[in-house]
C-alpha positions in Angstrom: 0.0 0.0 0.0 3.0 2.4 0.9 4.5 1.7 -2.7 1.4 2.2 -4.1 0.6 5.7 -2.6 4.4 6.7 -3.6 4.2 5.6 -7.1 0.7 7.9 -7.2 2.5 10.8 -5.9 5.0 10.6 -7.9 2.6 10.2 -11.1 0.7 13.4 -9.9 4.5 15.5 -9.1 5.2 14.6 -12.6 2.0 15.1 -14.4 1.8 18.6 -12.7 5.5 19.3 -13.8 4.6 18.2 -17.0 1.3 20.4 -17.8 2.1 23.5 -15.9 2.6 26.4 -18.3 6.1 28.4 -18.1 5.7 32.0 -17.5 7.3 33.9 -20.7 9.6 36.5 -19.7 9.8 39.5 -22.0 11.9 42.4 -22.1 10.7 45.8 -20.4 11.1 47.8 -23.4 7.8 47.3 -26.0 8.2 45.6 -28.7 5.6 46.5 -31.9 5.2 44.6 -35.3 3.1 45.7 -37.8 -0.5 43.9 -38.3 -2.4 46.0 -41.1 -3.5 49.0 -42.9 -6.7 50.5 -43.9 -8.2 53.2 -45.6 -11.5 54.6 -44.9 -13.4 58.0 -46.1 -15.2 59.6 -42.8 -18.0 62.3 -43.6 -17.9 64.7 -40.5 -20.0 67.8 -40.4 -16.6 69.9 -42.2 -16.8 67.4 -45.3 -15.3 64.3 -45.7 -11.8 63.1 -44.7 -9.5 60.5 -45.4 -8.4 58.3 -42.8 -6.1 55.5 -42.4 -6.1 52.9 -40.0 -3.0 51.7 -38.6 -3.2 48.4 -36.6 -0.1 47.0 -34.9 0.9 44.2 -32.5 2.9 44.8 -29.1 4.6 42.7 -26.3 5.4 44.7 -23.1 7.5 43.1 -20.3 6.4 44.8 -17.3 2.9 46.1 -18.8 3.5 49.9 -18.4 1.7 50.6 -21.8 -1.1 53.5 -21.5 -1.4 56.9 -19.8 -3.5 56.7 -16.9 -5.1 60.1 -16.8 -5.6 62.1 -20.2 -4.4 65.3 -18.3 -0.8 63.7 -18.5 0.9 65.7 -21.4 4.5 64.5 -21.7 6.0 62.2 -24.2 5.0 59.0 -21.9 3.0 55.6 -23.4 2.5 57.7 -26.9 2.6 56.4 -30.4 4.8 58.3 -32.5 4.5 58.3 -36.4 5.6 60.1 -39.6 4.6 59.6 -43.3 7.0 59.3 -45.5 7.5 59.5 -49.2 9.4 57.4 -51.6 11.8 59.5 -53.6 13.1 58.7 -56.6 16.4 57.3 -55.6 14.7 54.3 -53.4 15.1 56.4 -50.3 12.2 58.2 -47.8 11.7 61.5 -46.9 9.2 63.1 -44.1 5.8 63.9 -45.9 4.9 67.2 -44.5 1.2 68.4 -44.1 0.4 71.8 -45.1 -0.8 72.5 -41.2 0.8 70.0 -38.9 4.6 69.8 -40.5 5.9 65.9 -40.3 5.6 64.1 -37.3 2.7 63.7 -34.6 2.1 61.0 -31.7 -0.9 60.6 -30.0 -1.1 58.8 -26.6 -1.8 55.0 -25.7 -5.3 55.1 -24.0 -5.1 53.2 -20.6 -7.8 50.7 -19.8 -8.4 48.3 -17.0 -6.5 45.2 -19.3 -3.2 47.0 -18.7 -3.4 47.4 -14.9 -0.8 44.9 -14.4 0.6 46.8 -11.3 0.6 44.2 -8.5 0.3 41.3 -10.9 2.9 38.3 -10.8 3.1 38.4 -14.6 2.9 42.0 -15.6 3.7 41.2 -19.2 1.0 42.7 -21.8 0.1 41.6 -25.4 -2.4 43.2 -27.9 -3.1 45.0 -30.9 -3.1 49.1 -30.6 -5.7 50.4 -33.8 -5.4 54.4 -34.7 -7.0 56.8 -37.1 -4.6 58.8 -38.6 -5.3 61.7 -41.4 -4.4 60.5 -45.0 -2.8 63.5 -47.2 -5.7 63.9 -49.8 -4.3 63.6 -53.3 -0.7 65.1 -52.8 0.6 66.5 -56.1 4.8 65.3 -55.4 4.1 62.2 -54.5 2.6 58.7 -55.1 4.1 56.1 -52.9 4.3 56.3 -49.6 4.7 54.6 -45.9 4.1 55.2 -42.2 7.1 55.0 -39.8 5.9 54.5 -35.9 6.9 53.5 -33.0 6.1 53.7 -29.1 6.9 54.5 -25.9 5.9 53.3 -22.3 5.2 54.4 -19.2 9.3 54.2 -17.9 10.5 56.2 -21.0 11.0 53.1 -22.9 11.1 53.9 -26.5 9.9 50.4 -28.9 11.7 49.3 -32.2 10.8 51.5 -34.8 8.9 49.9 -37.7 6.7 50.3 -40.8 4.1 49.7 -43.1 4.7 48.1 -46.6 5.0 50.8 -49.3 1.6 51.6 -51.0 0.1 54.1 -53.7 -1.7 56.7 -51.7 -3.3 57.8 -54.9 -4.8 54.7 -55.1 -6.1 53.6 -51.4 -10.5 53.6 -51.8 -11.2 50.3 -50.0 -7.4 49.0 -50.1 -6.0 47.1 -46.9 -2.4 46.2 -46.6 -2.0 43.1 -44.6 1.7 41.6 -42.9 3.4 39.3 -45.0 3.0 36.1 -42.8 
């Protein structure tokens, strides 16, 4: 009987081993990979406007993605971005807006998902979607890309990626998936 109870714990020590899950460990500083782009025309009470939506991945080590209080104004948990045009040579240039210049950010809104504070795994995955203004028909250019990345609560700034080139002269209805 006493073999018999230590042979069953032992099967149960070894079947927990076996089928517990390993915690993944991920590094503090975000990490963001590009899921998908979208183009839309929005009718607002000014006309209508063309938007694109920009939807990317992220993996956060210690969760400190999203500003907590919308009266927090600095640089922290923001997504960054710039359009950029393809130049002749192969290379990309800032696109500028005629009334907001070349770059903008707009912050990571906080929601009760990320409050990883006193959790034992504070890592954080998810997709981040955002509406950004498309230039409407610019006359210098035709192909185009979006260049983004992110920062956390800490200060820590992601990897800097990209959409796929595209025609912005020709974007009714198009979406630009990753290459898998």
């Amino acid at each position: 009987m006493k073999t018999f109870l230590y042979l069953l714990c032992l099967f149960c020590l070894g079947w927990c081993v076996c089928n517990c899950s390993r915690v993944q460990s991920y590094s503090d500083v975000p990490e963001i990979g590009f899921v998908s782009l979208s183009f839309e025309n929005v009718t607002t009470a000014l006309g209508t406007d063309r938007m694109a939506v920009l939807v990317f991945s992220f993996v956060d080590g210690d969760g400190d993605i999203g500003v907590r209080s919308r009266s927090h104004q600095d640089s922290i948990s923001k997504i960054h971005y710039t359009w950029q045009k393809k130049l002749t040579g192969g290379t990309y240039e800032p696109y500028k807006f005629p009334k907001t210049g070349t770059t903008d950010s707009t912050a990571i809104p906080y929601n009760s998902v990320m409050n990883k504070d006193e959790a034992q795994n504070k890592t954080l995955k998810g997709t981040i979607q955002i509406a950004l203004y498309a230039p409407d028909k610019p006359q210098d250019v035709d192909t185009m890309r979006i260049e983004y990345f992110i920062f956390d609560r800490a200060g820590n700034k992601s990897n800097v990626d990209k959409t796929p080139d595209f025609s912005i002269l020709n974007t009714s209805d198009t979406i630009i998936r990753a290459k898998k």
